[in-house]
PyMOL Python script that loads the backbone (N, CA, C, O; Angstrom):
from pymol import cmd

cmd.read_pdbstr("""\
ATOM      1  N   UNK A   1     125.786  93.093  73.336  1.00  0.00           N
ATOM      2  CA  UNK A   1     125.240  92.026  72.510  1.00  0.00           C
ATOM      3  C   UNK A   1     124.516  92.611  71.302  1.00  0.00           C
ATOM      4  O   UNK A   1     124.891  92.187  70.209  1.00  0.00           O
ATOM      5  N   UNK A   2     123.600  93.463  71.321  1.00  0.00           N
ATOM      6  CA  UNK A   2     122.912  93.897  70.143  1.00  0.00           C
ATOM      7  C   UNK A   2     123.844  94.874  69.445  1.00  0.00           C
ATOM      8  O   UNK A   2     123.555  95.292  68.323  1.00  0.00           O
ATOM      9  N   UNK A   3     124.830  95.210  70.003  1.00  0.00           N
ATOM     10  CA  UNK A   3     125.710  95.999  69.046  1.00  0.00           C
ATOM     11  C   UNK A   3     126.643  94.747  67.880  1.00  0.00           C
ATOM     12  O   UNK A   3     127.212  94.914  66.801  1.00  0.00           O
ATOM     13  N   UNK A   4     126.443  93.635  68.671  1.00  0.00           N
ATOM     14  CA  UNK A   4     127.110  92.639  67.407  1.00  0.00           C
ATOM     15  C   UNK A   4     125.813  92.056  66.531  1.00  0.00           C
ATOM     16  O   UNK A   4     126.178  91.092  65.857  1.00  0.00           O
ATOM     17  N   UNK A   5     125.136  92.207  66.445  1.00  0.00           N
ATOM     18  CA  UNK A   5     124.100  91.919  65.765  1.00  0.00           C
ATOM     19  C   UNK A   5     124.111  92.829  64.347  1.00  0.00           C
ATOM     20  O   UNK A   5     124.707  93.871  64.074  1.00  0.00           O
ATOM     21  N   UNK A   6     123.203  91.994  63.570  1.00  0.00           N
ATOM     22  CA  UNK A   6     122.910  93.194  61.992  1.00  0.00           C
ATOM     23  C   UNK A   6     121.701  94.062  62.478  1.00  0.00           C
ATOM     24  O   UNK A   6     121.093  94.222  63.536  1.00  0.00           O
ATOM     25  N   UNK A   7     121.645  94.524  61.257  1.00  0.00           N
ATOM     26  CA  UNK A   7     120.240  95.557  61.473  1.00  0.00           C
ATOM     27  C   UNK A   7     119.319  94.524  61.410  1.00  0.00           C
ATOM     28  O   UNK A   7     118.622  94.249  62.387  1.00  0.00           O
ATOM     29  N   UNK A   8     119.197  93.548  59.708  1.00  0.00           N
ATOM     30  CA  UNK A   8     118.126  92.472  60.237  1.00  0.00           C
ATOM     31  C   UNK A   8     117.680  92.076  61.326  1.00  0.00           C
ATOM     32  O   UNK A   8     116.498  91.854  61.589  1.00  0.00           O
ATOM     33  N   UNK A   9     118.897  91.928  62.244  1.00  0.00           N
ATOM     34  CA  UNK A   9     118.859  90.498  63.244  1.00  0.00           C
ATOM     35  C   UNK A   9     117.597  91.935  64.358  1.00  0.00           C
ATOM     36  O   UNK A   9     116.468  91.862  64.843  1.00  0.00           O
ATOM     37  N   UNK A  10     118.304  92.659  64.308  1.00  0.00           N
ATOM     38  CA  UNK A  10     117.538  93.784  65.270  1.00  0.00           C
ATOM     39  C   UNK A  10     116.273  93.868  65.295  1.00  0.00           C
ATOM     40  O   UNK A  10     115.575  94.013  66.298  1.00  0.00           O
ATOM     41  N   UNK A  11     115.835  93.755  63.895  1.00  0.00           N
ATOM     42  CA  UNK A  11     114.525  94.392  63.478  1.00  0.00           C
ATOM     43  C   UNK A  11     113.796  93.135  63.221  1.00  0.00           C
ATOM     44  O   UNK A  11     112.637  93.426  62.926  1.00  0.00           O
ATOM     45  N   UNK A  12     114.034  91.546  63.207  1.00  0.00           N
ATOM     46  CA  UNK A  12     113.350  90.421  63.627  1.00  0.00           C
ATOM     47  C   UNK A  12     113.626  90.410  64.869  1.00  0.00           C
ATOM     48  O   UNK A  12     112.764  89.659  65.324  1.00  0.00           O
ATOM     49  N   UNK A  13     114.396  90.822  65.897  1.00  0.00           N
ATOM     50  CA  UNK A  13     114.011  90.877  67.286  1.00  0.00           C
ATOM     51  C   UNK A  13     113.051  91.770  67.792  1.00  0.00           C
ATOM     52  O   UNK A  13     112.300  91.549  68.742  1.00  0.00           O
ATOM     53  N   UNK A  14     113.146  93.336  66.746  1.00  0.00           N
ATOM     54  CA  UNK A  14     111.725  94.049  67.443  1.00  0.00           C
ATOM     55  C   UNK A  14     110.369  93.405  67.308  1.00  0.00           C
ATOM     56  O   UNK A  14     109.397  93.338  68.060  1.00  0.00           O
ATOM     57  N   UNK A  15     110.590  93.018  66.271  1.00  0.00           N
ATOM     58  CA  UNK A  15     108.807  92.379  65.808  1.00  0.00           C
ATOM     59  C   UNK A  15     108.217  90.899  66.184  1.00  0.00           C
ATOM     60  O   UNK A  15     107.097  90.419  66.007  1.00  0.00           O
ATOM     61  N   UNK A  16     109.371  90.379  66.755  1.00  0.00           N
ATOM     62  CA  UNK A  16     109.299  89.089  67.717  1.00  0.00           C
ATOM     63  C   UNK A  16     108.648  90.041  68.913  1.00  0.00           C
ATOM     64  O   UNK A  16     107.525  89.660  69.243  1.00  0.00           O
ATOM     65  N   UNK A  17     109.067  91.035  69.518  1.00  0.00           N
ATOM     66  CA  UNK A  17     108.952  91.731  71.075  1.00  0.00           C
ATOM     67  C   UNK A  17     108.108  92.011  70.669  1.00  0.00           C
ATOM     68  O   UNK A  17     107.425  91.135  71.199  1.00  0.00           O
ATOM     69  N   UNK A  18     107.167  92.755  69.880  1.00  0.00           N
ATOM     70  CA  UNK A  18     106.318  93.475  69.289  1.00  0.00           C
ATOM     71  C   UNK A  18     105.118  92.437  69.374  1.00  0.00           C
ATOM     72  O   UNK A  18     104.112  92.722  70.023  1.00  0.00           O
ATOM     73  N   UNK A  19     105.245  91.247  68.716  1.00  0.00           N
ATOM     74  CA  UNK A  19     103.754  90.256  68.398  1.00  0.00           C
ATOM     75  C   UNK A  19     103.992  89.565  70.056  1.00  0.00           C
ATOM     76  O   UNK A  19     103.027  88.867  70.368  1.00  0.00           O
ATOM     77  N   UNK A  20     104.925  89.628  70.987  1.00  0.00           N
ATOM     78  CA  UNK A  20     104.373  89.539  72.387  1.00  0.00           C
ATOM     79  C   UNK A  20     103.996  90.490  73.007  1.00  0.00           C
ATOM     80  O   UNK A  20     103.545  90.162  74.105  1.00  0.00           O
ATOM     81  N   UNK A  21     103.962  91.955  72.728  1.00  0.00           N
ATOM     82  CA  UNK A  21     103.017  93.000  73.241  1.00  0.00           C
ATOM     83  C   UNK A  21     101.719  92.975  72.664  1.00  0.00           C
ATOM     84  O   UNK A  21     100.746  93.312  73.338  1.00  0.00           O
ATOM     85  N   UNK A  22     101.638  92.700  71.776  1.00  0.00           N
ATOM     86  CA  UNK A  22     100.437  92.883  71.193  1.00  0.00           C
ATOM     87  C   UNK A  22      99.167  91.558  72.148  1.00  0.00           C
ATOM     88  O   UNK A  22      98.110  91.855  72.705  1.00  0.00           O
ATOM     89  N   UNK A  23      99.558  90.696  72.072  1.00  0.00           N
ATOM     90  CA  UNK A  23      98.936  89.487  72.811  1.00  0.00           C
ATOM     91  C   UNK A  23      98.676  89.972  73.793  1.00  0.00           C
ATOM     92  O   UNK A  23      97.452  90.000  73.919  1.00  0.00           O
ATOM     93  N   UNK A  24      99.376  90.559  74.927  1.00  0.00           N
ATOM     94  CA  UNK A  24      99.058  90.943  76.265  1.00  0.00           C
ATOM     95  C   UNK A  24      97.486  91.836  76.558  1.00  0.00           C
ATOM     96  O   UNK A  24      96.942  92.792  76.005  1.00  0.00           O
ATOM     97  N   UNK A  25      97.185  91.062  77.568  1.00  0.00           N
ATOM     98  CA  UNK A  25      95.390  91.400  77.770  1.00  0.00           C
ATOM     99  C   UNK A  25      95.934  93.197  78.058  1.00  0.00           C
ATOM    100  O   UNK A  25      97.045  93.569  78.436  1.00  0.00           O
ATOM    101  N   UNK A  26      94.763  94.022  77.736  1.00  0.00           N
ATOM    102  CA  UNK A  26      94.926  95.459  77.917  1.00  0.00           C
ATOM    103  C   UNK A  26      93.613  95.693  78.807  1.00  0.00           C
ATOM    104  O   UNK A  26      92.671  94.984  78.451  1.00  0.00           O
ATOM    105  N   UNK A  27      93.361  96.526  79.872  1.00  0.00           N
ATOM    106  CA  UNK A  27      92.311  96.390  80.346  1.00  0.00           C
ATOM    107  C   UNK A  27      92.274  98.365  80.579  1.00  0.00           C
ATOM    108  O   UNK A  27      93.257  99.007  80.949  1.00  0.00           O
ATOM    109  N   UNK A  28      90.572  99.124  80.168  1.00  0.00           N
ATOM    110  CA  UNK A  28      90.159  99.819  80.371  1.00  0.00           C
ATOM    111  C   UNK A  28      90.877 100.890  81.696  1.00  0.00           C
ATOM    112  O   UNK A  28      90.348 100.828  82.805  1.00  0.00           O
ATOM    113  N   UNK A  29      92.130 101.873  81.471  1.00  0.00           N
ATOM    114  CA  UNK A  29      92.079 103.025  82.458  1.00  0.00           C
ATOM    115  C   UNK A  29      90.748 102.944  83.468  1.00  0.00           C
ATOM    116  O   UNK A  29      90.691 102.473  84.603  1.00  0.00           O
ATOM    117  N   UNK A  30      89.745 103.538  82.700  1.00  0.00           N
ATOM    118  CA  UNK A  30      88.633 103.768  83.520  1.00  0.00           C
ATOM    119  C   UNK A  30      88.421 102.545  84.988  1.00  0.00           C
ATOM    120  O   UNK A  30      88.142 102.832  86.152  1.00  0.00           O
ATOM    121  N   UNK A  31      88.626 101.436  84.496  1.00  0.00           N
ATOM    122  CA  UNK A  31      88.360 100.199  85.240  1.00  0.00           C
ATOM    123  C   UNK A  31      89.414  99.793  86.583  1.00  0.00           C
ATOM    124  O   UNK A  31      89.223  99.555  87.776  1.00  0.00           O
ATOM    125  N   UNK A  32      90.595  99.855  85.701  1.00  0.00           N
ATOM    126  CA  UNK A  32      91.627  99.696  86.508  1.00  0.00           C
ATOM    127  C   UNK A  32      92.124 101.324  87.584  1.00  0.00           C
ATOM    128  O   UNK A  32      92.711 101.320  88.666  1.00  0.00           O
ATOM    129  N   UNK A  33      91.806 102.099  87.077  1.00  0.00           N
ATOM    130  CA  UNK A  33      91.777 103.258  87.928  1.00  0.00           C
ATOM    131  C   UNK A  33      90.695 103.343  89.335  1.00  0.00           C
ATOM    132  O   UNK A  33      91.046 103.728  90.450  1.00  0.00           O
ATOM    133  N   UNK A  34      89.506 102.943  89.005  1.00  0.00           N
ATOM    134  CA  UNK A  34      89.193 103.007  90.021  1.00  0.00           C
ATOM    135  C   UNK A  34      89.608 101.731  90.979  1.00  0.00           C
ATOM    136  O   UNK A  34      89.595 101.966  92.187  1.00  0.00           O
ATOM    137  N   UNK A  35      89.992 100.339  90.535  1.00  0.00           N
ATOM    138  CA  UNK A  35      90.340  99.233  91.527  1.00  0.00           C
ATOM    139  C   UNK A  35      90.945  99.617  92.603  1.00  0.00           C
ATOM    140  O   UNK A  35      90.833  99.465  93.820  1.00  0.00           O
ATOM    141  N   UNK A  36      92.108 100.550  91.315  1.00  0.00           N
ATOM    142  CA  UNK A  36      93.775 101.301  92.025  1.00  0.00           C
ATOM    143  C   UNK A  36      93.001 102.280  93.434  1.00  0.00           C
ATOM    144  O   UNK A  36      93.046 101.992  94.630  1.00  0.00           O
ATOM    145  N   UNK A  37      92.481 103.196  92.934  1.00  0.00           N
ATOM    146  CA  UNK A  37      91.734 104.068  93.792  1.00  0.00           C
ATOM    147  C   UNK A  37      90.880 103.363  95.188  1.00  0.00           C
ATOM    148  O   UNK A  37      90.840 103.854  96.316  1.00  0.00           O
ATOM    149  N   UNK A  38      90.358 102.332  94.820  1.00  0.00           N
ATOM    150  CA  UNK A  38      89.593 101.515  96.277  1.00  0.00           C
ATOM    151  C   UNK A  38      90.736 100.743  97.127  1.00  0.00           C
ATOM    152  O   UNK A  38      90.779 100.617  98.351  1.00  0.00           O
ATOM    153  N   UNK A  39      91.209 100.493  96.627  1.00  0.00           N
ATOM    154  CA  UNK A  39      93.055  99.306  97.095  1.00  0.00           C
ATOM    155  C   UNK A  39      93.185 100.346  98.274  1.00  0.00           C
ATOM    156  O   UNK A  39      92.891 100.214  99.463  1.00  0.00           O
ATOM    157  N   UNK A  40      93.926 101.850  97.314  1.00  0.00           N
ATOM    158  CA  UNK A  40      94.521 102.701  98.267  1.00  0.00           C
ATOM    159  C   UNK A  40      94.089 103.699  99.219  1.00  0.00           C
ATOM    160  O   UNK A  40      94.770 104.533  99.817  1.00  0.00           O
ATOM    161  N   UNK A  41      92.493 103.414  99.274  1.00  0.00           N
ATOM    162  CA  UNK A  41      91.518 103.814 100.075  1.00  0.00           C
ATOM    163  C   UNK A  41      91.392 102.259 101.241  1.00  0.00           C
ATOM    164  O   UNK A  41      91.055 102.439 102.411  1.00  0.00           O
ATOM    165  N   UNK A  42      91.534 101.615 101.005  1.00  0.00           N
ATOM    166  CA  UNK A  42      90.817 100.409 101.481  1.00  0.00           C
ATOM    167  C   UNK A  42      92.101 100.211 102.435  1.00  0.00           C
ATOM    168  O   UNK A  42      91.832  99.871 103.587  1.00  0.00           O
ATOM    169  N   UNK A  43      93.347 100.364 102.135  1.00  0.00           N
ATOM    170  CA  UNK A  43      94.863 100.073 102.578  1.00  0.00           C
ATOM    171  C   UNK A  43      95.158 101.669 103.459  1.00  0.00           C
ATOM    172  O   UNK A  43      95.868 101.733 104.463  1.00  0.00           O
ATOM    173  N   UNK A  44      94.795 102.289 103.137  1.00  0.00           N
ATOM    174  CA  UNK A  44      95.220 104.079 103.774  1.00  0.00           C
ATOM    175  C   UNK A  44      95.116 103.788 105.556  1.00  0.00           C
ATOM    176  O   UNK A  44      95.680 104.716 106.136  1.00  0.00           O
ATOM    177  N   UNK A  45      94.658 102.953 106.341  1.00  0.00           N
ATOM    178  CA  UNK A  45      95.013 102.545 107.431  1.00  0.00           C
ATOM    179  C   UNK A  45      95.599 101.914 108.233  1.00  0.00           C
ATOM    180  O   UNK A  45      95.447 101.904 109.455  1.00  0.00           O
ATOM    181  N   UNK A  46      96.581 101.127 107.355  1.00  0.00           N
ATOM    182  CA  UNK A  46      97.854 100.585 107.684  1.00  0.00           C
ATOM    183  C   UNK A  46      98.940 101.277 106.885  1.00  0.00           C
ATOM    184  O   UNK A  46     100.080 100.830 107.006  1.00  0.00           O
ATOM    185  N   UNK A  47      98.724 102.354 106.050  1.00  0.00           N
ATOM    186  CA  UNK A  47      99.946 103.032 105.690  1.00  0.00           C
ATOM    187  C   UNK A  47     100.762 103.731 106.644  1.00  0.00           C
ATOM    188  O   UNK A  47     100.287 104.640 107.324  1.00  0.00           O
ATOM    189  N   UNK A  48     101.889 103.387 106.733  1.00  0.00           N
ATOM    190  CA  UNK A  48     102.794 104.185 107.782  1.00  0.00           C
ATOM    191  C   UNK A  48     103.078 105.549 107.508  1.00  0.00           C
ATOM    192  O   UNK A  48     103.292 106.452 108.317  1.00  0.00           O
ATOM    193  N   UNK A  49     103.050 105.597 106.034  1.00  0.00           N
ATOM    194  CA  UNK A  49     103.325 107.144 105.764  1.00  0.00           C
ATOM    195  C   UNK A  49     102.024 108.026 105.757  1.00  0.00           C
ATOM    196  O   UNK A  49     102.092 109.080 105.126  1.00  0.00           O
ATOM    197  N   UNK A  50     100.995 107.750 106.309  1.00  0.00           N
ATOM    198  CA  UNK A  50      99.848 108.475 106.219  1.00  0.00           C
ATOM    199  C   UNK A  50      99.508 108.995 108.041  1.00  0.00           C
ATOM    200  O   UNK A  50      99.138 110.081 108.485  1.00  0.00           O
ATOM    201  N   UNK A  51      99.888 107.450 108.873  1.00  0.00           N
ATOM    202  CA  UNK A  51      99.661 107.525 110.399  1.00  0.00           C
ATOM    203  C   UNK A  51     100.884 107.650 110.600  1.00  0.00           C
ATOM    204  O   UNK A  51     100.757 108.420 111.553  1.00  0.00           O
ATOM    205  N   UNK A  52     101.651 107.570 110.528  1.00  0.00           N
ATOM    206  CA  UNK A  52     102.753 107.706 111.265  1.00  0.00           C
ATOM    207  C   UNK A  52     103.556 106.058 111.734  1.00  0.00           C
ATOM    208  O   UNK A  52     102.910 105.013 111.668  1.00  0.00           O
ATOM    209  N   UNK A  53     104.789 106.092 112.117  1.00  0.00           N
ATOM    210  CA  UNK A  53     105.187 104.719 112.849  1.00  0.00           C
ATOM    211  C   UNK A  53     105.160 105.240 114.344  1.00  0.00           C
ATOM    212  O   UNK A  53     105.630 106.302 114.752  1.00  0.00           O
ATOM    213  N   UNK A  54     104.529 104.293 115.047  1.00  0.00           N
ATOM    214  CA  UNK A  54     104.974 104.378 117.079  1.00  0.00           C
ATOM    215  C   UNK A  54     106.200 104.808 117.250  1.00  0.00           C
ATOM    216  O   UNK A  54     107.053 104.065 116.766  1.00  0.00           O
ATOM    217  N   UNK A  55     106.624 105.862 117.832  1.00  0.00           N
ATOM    218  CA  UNK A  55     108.011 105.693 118.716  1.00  0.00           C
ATOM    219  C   UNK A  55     108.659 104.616 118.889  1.00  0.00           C
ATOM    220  O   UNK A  55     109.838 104.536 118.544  1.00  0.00           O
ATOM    221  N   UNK A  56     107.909 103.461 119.531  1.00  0.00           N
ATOM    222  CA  UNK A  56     108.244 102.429 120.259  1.00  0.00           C
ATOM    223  C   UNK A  56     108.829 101.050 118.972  1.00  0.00           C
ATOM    224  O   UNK A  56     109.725 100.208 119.031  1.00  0.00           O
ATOM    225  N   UNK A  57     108.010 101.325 118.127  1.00  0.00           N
ATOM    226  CA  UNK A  57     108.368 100.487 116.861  1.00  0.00           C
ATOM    227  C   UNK A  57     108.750 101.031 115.575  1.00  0.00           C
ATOM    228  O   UNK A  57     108.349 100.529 114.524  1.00  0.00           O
ATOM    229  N   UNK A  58     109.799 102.422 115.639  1.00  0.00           N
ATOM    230  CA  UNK A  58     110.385 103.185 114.197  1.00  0.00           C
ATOM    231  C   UNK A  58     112.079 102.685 114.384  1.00  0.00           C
ATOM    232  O   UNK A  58     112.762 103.338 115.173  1.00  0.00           O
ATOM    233  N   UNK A  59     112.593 101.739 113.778  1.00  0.00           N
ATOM    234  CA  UNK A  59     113.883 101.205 113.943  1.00  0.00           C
ATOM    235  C   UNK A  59     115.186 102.566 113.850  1.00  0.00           C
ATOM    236  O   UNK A  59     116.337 102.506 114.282  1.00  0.00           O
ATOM    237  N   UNK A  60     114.528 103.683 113.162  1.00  0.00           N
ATOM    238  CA  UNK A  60     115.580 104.791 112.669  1.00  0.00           C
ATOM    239  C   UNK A  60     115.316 105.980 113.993  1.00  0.00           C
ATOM    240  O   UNK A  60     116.008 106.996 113.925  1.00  0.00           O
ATOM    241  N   UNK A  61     114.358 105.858 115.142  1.00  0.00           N
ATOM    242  CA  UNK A  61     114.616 106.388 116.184  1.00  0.00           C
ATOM    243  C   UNK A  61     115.804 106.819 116.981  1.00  0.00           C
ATOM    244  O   UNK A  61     116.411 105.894 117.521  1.00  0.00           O
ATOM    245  N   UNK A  62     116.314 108.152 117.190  1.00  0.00           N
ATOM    246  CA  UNK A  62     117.610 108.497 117.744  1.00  0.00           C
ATOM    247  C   UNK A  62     117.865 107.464 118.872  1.00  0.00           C
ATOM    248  O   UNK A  62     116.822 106.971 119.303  1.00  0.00           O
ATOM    249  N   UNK A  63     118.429 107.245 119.159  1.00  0.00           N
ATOM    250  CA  UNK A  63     118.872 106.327 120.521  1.00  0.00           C
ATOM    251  C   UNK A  63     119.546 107.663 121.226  1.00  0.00           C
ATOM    252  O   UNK A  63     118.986 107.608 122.321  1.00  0.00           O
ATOM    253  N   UNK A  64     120.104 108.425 121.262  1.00  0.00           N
ATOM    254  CA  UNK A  64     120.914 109.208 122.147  1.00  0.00           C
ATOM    255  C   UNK A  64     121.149 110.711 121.282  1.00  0.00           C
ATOM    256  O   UNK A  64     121.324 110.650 120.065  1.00  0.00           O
ATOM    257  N   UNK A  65     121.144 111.553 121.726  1.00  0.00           N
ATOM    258  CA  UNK A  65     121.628 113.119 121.756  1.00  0.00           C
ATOM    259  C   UNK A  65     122.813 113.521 120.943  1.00  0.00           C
ATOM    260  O   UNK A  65     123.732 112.705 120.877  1.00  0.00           O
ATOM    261  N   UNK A  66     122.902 114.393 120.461  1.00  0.00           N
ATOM    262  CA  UNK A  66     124.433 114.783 120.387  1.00  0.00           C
ATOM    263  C   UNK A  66     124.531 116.136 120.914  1.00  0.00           C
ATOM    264  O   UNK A  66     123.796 117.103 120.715  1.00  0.00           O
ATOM    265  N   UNK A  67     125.880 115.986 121.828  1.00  0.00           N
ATOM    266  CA  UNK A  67     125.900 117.274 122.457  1.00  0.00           C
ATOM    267  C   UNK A  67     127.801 117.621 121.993  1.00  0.00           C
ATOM    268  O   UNK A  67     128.828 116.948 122.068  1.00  0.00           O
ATOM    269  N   UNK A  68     127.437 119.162 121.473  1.00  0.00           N
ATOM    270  CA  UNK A  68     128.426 119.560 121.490  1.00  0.00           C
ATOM    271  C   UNK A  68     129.254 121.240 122.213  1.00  0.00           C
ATOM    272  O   UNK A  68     128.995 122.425 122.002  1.00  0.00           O
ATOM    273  N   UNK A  69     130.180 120.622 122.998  1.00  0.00           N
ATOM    274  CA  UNK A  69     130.685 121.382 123.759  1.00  0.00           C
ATOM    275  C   UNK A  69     131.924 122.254 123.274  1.00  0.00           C
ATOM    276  O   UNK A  69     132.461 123.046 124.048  1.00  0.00           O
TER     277      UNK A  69
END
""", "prot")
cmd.dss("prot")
cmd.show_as("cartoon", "prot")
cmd.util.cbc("prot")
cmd.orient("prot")
């Protein structure tokens, strides 16, 4: 599709995309880093990849051996 387009048509579509980035709320690294940081502190005890899954409840558990003779 944008290969059938002009260059105009391109470059009023960047600056259409452009004045909707600009609008979008931006919020402080500093702020949002630590939220991120308490979430995945606050969540780190139901992570499976941190405890592990039960034997009894890991669906990708071997069911059987392979033996070769």
């Amino acid at each position: 599709m944008a290969q059938e387009l002009s260059e105009k048509e391109l470059l009023k579509m960047e600056v259409e995309q452009l004045k909707k980035e600009v609008k979008t709320p931006r919020t402080p690294i500093s702020k949002t880093g630590k939220e991120i940081k308490d979430y995945v502190e606050a969540e780190a005890g139901n992570d499976p990849l941190l405890k592990g899954i039960p034997e009894d409840k890991n669906p990708f558990k071997e069911k059987g051996g392979c033996a070769i003779s």
